[in-house]
mmCIF file of the N, C-alpha and C atoms, coordinates in Angstrom:
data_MODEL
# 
_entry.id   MODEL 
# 
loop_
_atom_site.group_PDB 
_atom_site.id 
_atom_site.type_symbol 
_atom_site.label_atom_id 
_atom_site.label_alt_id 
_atom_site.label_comp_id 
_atom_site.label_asym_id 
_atom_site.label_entity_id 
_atom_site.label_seq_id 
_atom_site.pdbx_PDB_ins_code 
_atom_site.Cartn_x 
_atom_site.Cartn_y 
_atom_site.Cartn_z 
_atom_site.occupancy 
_atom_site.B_iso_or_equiv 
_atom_site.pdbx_formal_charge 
_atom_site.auth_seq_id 
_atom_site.auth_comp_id 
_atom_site.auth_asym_id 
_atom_site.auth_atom_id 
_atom_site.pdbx_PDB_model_num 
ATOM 1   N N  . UNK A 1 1  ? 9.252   -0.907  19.964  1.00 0.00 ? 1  UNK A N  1 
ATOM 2   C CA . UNK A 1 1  ? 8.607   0.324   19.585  1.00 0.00 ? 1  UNK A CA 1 
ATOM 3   C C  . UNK A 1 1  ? 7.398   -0.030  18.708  1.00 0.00 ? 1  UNK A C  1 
ATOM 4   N N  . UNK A 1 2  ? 6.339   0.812   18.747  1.00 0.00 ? 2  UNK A N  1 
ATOM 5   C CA . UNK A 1 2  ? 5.132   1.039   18.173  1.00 0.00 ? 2  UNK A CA 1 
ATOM 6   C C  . UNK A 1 2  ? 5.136   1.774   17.121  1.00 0.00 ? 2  UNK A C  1 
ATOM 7   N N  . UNK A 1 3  ? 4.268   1.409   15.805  1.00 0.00 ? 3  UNK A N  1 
ATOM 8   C CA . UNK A 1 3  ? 4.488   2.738   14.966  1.00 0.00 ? 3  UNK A CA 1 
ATOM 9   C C  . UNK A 1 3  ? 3.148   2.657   13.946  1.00 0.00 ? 3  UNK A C  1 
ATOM 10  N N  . UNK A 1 4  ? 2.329   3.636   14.137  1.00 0.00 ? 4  UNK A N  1 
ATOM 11  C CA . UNK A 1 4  ? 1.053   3.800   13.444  1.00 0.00 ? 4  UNK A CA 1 
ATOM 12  C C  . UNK A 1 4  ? 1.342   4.002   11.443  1.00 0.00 ? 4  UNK A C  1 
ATOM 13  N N  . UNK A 1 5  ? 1.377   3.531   10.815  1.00 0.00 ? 5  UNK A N  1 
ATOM 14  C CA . UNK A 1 5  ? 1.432   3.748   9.186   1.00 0.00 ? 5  UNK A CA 1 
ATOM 15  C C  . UNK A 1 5  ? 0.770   4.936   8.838   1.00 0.00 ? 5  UNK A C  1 
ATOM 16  N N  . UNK A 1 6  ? 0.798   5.702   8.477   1.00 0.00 ? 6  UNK A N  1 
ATOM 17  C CA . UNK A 1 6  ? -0.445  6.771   7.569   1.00 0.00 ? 6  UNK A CA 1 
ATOM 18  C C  . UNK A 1 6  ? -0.406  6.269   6.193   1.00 0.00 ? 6  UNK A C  1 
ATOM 19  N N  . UNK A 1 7  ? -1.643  6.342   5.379   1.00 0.00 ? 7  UNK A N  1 
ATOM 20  C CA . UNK A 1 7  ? -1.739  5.761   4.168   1.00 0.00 ? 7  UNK A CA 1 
ATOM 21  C C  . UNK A 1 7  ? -0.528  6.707   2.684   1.00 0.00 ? 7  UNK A C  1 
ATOM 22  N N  . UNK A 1 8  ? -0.163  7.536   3.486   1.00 0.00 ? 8  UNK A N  1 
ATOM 23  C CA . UNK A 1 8  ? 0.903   8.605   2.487   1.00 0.00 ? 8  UNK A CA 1 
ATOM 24  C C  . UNK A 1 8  ? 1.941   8.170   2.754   1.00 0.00 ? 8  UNK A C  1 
ATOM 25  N N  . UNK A 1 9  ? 2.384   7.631   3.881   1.00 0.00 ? 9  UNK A N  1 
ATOM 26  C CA . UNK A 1 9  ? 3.733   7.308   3.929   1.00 0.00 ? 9  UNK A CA 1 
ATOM 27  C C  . UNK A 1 9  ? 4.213   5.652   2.959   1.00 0.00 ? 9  UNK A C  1 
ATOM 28  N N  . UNK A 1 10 ? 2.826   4.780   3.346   1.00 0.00 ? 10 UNK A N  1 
ATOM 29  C CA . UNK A 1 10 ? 2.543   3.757   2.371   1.00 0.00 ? 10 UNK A CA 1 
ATOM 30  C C  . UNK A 1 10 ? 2.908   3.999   0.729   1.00 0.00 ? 10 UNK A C  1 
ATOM 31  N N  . UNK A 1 11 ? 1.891   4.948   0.727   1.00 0.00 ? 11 UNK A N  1 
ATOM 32  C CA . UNK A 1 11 ? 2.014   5.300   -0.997  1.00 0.00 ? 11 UNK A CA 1 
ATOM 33  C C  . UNK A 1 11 ? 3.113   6.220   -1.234  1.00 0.00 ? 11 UNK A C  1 
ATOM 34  N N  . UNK A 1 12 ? 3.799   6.634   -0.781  1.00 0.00 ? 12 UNK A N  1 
ATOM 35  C CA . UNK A 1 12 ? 4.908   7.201   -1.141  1.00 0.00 ? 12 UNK A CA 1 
ATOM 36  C C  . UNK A 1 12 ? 6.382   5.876   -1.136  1.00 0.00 ? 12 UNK A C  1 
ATOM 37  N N  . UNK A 1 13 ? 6.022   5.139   -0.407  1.00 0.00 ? 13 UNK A N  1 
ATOM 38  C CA . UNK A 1 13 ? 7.390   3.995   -0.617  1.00 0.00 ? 13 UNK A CA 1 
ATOM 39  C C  . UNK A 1 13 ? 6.940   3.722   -1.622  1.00 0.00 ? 13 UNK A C  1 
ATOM 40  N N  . UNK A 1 14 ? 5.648   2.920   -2.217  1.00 0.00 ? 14 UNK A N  1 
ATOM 41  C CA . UNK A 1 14 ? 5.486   2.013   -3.320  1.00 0.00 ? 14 UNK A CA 1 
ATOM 42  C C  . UNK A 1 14 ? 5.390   2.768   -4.683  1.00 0.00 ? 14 UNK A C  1 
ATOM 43  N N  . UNK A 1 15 ? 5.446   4.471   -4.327  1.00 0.00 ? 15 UNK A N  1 
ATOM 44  C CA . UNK A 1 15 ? 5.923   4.702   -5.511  1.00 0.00 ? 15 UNK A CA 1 
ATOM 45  C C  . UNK A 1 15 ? 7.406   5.331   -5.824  1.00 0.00 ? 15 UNK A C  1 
ATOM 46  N N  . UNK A 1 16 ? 8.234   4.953   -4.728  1.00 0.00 ? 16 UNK A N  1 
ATOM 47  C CA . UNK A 1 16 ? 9.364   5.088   -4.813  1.00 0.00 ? 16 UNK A CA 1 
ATOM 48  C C  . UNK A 1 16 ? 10.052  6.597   -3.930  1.00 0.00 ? 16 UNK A C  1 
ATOM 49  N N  . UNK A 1 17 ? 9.839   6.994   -3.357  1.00 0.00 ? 17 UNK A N  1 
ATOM 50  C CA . UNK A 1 17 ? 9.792   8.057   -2.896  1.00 0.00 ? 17 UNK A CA 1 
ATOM 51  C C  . UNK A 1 17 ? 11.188  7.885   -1.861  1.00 0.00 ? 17 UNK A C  1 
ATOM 52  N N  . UNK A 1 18 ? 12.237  8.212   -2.008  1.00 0.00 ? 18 UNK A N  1 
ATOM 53  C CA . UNK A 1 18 ? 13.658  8.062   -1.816  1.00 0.00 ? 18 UNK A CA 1 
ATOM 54  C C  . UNK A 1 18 ? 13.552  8.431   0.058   1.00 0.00 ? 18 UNK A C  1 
ATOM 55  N N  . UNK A 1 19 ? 13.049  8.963   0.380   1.00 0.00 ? 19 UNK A N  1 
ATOM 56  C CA . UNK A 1 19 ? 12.767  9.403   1.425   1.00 0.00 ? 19 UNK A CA 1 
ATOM 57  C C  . UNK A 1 19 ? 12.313  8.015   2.446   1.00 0.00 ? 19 UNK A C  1 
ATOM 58  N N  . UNK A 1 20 ? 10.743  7.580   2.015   1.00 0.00 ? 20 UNK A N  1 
ATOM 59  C CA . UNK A 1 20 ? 10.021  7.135   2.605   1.00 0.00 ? 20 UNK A CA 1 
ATOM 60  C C  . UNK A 1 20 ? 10.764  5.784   2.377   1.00 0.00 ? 20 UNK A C  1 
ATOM 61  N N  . UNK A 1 21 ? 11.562  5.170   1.253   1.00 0.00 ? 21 UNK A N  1 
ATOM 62  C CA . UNK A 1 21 ? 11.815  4.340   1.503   1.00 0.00 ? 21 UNK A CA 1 
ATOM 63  C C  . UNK A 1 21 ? 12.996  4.223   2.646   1.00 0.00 ? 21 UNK A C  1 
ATOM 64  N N  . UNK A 1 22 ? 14.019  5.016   2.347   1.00 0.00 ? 22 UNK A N  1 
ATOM 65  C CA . UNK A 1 22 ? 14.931  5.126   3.872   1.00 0.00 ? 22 UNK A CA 1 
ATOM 66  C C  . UNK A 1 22 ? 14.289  4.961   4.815   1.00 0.00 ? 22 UNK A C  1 
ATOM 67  N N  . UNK A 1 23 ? 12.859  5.714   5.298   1.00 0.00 ? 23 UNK A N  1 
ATOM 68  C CA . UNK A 1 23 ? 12.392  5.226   6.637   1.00 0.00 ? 23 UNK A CA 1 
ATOM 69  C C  . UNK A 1 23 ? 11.981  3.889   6.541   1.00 0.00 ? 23 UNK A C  1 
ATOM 70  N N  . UNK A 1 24 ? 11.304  3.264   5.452   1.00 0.00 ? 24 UNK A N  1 
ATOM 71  C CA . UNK A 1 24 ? 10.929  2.283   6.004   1.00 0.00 ? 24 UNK A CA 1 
ATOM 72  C C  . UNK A 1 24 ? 12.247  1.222   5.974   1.00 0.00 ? 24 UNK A C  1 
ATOM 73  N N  . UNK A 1 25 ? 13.436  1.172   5.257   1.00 0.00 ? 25 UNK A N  1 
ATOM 74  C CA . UNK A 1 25 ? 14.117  0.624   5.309   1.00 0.00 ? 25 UNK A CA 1 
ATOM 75  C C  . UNK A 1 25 ? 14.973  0.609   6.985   1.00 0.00 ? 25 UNK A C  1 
ATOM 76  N N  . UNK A 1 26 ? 15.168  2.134   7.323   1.00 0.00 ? 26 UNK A N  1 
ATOM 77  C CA . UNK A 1 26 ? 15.750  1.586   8.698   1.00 0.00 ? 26 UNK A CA 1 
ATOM 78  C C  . UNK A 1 26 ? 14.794  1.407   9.601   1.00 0.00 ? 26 UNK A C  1 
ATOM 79  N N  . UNK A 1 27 ? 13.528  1.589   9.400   1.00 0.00 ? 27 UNK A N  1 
ATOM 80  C CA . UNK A 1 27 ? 12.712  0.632   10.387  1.00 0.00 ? 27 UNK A CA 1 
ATOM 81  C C  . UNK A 1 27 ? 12.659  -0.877  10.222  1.00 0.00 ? 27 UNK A C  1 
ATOM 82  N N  . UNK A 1 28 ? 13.064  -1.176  9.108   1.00 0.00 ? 28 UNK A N  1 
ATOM 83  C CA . UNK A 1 28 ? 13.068  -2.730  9.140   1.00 0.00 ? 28 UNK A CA 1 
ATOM 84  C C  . UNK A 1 28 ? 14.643  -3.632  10.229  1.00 0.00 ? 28 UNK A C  1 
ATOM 85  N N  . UNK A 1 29 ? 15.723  -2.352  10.208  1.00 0.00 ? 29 UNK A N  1 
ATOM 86  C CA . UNK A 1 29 ? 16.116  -3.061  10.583  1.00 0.00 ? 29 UNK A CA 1 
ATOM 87  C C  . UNK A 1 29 ? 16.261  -2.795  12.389  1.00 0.00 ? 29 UNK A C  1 
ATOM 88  N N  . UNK A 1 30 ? 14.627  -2.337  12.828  1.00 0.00 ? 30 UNK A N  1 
ATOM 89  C CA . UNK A 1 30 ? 14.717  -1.752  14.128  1.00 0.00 ? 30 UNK A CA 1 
ATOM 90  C C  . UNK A 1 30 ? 13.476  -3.085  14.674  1.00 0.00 ? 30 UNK A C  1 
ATOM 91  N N  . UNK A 1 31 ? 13.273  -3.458  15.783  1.00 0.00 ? 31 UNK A N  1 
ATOM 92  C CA . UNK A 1 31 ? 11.917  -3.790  16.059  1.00 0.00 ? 31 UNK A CA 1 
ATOM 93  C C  . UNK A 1 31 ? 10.831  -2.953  16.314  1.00 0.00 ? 31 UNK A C  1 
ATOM 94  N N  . UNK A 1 32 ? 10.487  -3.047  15.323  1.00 0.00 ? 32 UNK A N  1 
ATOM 95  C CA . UNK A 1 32 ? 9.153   -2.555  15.593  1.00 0.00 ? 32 UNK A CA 1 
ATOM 96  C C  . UNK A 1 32 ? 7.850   -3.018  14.823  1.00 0.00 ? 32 UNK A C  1 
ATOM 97  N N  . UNK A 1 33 ? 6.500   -2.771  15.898  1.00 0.00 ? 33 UNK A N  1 
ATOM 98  C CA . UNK A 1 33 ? 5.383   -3.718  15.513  1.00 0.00 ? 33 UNK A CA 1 
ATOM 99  C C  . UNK A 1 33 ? 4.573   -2.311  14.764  1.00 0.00 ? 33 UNK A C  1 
ATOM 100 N N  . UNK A 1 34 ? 4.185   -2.823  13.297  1.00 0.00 ? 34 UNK A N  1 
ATOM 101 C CA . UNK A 1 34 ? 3.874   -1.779  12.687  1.00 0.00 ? 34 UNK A CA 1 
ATOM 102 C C  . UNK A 1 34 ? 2.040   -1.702  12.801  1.00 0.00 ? 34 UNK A C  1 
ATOM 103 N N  . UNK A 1 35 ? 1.349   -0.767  12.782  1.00 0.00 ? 35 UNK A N  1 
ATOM 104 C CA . UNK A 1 35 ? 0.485   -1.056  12.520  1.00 0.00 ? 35 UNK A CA 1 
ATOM 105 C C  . UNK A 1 35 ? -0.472  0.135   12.002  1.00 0.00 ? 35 UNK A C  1 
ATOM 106 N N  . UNK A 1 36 ? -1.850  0.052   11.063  1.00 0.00 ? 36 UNK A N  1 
ATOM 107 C CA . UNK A 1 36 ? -2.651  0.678   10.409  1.00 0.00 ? 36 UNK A CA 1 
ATOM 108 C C  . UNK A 1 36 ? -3.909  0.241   10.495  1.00 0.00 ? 36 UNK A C  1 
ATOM 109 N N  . UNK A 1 37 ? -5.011  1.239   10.397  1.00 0.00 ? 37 UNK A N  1 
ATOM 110 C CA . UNK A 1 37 ? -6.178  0.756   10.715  1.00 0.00 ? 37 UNK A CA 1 
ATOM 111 C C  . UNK A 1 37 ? -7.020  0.767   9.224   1.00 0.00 ? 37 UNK A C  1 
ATOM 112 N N  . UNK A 1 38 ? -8.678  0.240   9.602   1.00 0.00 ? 38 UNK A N  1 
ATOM 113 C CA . UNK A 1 38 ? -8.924  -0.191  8.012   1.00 0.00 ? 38 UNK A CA 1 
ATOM 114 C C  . UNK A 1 38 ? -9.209  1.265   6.987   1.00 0.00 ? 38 UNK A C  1 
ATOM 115 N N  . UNK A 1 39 ? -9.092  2.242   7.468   1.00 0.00 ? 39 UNK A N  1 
ATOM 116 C CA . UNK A 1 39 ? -9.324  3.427   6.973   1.00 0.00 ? 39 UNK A CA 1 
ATOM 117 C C  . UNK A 1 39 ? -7.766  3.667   6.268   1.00 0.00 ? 39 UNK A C  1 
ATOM 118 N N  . UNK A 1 40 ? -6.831  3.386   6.443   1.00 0.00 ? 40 UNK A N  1 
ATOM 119 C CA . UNK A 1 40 ? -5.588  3.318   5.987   1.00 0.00 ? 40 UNK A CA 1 
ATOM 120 C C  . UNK A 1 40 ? -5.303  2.449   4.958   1.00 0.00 ? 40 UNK A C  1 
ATOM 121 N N  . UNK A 1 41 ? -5.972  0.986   5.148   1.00 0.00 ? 41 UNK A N  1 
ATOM 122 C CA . UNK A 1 41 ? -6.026  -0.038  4.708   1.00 0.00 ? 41 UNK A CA 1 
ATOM 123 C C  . UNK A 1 41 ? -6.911  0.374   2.579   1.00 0.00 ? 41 UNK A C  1 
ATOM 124 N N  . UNK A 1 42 ? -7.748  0.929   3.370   1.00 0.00 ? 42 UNK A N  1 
ATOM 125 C CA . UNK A 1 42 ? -8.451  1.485   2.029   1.00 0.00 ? 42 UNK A CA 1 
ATOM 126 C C  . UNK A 1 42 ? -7.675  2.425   1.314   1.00 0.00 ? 42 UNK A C  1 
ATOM 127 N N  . UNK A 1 43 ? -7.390  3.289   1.850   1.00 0.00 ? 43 UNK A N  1 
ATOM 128 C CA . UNK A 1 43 ? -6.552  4.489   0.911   1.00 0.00 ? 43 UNK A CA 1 
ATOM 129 C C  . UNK A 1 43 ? -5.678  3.938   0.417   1.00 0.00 ? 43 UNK A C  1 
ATOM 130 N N  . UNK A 1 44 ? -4.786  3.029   1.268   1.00 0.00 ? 44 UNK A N  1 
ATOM 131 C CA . UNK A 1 44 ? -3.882  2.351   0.372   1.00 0.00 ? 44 UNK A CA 1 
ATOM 132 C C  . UNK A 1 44 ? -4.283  1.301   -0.687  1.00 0.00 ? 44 UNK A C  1 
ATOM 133 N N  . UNK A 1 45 ? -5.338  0.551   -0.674  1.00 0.00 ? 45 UNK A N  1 
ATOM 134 C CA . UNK A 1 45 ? -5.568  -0.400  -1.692  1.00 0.00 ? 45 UNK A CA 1 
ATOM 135 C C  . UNK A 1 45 ? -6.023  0.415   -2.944  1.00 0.00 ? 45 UNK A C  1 
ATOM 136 N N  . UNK A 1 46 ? -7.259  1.751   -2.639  1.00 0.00 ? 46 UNK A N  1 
ATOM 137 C CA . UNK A 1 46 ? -6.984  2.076   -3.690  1.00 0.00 ? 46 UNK A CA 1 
ATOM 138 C C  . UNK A 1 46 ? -5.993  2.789   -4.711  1.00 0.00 ? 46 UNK A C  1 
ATOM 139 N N  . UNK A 1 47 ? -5.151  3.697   -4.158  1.00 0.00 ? 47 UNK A N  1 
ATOM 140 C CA . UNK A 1 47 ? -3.966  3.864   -4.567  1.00 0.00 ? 47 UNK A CA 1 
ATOM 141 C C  . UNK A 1 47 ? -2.699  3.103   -4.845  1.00 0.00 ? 47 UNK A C  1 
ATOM 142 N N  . UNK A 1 48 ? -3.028  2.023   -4.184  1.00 0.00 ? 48 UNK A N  1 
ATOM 143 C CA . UNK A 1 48 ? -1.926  0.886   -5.395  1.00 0.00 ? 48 UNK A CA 1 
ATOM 144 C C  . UNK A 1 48 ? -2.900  0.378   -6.496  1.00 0.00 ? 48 UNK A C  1 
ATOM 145 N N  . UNK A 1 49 ? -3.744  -0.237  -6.069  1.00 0.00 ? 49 UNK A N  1 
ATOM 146 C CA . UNK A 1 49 ? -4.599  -0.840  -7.517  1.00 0.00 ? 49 UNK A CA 1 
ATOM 147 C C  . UNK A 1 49 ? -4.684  0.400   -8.870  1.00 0.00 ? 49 UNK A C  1 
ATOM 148 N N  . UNK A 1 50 ? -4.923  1.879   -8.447  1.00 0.00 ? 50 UNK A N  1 
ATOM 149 C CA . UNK A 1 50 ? -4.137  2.910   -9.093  1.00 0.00 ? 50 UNK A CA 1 
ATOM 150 C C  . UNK A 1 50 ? -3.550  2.638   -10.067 1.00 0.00 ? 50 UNK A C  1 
ATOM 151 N N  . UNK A 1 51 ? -2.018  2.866   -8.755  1.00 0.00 ? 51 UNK A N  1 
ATOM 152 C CA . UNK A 1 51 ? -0.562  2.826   -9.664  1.00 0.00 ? 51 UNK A CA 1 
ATOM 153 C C  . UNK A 1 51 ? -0.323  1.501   -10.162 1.00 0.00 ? 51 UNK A C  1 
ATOM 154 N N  . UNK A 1 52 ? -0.760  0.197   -9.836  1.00 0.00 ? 52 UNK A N  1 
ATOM 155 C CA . UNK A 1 52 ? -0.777  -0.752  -10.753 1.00 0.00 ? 52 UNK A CA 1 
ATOM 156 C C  . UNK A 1 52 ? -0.995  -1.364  -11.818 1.00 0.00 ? 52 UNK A C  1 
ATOM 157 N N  . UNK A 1 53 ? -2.171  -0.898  -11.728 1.00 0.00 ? 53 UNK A N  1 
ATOM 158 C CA . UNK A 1 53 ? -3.054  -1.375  -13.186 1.00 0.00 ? 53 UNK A CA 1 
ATOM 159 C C  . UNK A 1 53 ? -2.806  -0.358  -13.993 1.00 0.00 ? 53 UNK A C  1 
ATOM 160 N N  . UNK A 1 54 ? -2.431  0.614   -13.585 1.00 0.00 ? 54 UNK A N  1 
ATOM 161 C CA . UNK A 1 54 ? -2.492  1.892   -15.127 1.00 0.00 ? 54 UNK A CA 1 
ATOM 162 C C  . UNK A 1 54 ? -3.758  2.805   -15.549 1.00 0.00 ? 54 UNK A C  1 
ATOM 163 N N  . UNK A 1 55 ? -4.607  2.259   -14.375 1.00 0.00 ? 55 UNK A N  1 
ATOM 164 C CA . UNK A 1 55 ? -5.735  3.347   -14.504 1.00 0.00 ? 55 UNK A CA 1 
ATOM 165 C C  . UNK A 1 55 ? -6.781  3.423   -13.009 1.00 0.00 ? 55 UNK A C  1 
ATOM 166 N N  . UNK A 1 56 ? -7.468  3.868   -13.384 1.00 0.00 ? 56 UNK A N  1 
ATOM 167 C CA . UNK A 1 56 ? -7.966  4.261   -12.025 1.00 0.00 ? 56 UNK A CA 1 
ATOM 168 C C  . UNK A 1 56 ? -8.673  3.467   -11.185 1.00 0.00 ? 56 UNK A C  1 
ATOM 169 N N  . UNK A 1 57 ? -8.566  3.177   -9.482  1.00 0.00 ? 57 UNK A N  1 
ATOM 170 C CA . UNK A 1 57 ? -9.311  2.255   -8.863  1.00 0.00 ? 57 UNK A CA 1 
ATOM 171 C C  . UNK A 1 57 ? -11.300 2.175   -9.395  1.00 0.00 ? 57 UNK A C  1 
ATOM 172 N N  . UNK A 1 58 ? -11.515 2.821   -9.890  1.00 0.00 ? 58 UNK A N  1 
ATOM 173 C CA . UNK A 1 58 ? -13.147 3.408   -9.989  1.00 0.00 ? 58 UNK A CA 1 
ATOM 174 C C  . UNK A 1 58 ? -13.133 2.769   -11.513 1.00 0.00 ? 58 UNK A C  1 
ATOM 175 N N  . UNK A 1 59 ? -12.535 3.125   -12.346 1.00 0.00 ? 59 UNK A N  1 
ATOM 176 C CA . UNK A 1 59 ? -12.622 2.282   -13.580 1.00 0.00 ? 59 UNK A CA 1 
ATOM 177 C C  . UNK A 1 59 ? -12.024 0.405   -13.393 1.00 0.00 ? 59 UNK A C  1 
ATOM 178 N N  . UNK A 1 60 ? -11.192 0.269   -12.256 1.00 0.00 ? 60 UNK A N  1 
ATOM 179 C CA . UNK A 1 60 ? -11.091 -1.209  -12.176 1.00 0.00 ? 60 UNK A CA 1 
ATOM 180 C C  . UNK A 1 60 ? -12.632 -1.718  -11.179 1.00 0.00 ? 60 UNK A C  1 
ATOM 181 N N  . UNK A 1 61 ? -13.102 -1.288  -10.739 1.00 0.00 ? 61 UNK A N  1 
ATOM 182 C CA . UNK A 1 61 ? -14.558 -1.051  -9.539  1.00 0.00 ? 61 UNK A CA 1 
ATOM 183 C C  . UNK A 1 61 ? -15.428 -1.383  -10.884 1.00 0.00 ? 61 UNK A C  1 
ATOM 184 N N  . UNK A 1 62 ? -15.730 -0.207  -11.796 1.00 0.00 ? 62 UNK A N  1 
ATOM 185 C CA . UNK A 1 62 ? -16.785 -0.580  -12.755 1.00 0.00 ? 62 UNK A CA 1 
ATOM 186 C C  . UNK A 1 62 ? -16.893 -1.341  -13.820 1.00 0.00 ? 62 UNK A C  1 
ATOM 187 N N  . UNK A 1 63 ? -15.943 -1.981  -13.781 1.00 0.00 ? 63 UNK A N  1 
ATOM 188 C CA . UNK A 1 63 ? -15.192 -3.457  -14.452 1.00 0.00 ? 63 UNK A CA 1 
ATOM 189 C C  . UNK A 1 63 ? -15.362 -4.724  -14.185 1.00 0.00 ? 63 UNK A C  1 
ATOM 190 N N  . UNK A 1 64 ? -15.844 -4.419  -12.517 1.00 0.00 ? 64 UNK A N  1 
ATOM 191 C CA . UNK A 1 64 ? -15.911 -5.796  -11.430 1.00 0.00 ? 64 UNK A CA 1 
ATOM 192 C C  . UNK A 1 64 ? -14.708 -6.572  -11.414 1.00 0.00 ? 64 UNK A C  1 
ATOM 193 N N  . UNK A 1 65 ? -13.471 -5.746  -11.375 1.00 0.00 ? 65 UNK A N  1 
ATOM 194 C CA . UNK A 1 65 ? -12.191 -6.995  -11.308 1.00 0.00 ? 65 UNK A CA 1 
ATOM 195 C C  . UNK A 1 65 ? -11.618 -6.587  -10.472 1.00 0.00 ? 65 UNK A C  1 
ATOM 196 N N  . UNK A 1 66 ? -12.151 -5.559  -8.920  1.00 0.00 ? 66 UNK A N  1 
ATOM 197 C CA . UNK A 1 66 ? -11.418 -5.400  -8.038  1.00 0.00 ? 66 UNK A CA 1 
ATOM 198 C C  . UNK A 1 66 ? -10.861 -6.763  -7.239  1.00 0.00 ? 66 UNK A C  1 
ATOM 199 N N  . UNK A 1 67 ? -12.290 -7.791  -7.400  1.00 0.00 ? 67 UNK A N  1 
ATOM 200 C CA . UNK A 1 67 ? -11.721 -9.331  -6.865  1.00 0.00 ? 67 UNK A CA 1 
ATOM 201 C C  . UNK A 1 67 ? -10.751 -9.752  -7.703  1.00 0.00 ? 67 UNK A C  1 
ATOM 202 N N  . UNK A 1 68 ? -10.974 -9.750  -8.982  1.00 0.00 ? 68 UNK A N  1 
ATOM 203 C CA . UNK A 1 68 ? -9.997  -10.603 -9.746  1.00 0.00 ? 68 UNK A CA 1 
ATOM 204 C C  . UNK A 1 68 ? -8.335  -9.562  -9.730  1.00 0.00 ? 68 UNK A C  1 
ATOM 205 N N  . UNK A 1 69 ? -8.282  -8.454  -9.432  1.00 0.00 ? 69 UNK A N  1 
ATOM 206 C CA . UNK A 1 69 ? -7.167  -7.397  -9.285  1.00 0.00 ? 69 UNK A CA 1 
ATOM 207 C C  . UNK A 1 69 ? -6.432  -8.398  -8.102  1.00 0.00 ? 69 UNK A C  1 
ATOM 208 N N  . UNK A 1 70 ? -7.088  -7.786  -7.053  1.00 0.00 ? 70 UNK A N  1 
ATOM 209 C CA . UNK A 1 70 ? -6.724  -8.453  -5.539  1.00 0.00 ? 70 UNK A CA 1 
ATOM 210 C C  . UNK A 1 70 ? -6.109  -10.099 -5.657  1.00 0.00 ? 70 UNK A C  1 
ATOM 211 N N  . UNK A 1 71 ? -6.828  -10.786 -5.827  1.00 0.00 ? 71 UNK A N  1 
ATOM 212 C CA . UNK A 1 71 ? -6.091  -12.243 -5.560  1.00 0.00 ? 71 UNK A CA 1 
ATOM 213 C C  . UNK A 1 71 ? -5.211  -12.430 -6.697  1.00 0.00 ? 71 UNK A C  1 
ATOM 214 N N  . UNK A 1 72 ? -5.035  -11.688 -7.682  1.00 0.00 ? 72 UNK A N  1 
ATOM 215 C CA . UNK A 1 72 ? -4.005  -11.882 -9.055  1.00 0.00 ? 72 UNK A CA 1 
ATOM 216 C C  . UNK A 1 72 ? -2.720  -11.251 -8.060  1.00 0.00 ? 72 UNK A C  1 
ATOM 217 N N  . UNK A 1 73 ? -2.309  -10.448 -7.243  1.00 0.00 ? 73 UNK A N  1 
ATOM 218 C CA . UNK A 1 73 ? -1.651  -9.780  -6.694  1.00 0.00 ? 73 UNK A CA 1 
ATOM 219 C C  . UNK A 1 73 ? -0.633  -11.086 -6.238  1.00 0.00 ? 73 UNK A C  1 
ATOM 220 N N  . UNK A 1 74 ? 1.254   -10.872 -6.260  1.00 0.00 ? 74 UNK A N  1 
ATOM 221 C CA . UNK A 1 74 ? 1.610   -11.803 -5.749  1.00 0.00 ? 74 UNK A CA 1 
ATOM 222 C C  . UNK A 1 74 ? 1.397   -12.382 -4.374  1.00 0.00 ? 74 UNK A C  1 
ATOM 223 N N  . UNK A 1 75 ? 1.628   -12.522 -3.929  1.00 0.00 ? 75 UNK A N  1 
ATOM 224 C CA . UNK A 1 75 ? 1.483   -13.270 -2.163  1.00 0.00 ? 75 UNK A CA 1 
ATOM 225 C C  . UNK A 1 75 ? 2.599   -12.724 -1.401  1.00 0.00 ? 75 UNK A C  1 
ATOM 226 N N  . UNK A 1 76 ? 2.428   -12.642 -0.312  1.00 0.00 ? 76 UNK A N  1 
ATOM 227 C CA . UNK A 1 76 ? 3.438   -12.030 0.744   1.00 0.00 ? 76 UNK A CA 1 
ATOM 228 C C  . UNK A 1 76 ? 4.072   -12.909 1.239   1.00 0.00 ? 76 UNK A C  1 
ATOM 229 N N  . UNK A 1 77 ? 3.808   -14.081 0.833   1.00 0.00 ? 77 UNK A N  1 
ATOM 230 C CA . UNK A 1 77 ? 4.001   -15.819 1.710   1.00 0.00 ? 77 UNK A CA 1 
ATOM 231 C C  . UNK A 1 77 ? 5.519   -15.763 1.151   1.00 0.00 ? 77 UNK A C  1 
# 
């Protein structure tokens, strides 16, 4: 099975959202090839860098540490 991400369903697991994590949890244990495009890709980076840092993607932007945000991030490896 195929399954398109929307950037809300993203940001609703990573902020805990009891719901979204059940789906994504029993999709993990289904095959399926997930996928999102870069317009998704954005909404979600800025809304975790967001909820991460403790303040807003636009104040980490006028800071210049969206690079240094990003590669500080753990690894997926």
């Amino acid at each position: 099975m195929k399954a398109f991400f929307d950037s809300s369903a993203l940001i609703e697991f990573i902020k805990g959202n009891k719901k979204a994590v059940g789906l994504f949890y029993e999709l993990s244990k289904m095959d399926v090839e997930s996928y999102i495009n870069d317009i998704v890709f954005s909404e979600f980076i800025f809304h975790y860098i967001s909820l991460t840092s403790g303040t807003s993607a636009i104040n980490v932007k006028k800071k210049g540490k969206i690079d240094t945000f990003i590669t500080s991030l753990p690894s997926a490896h």
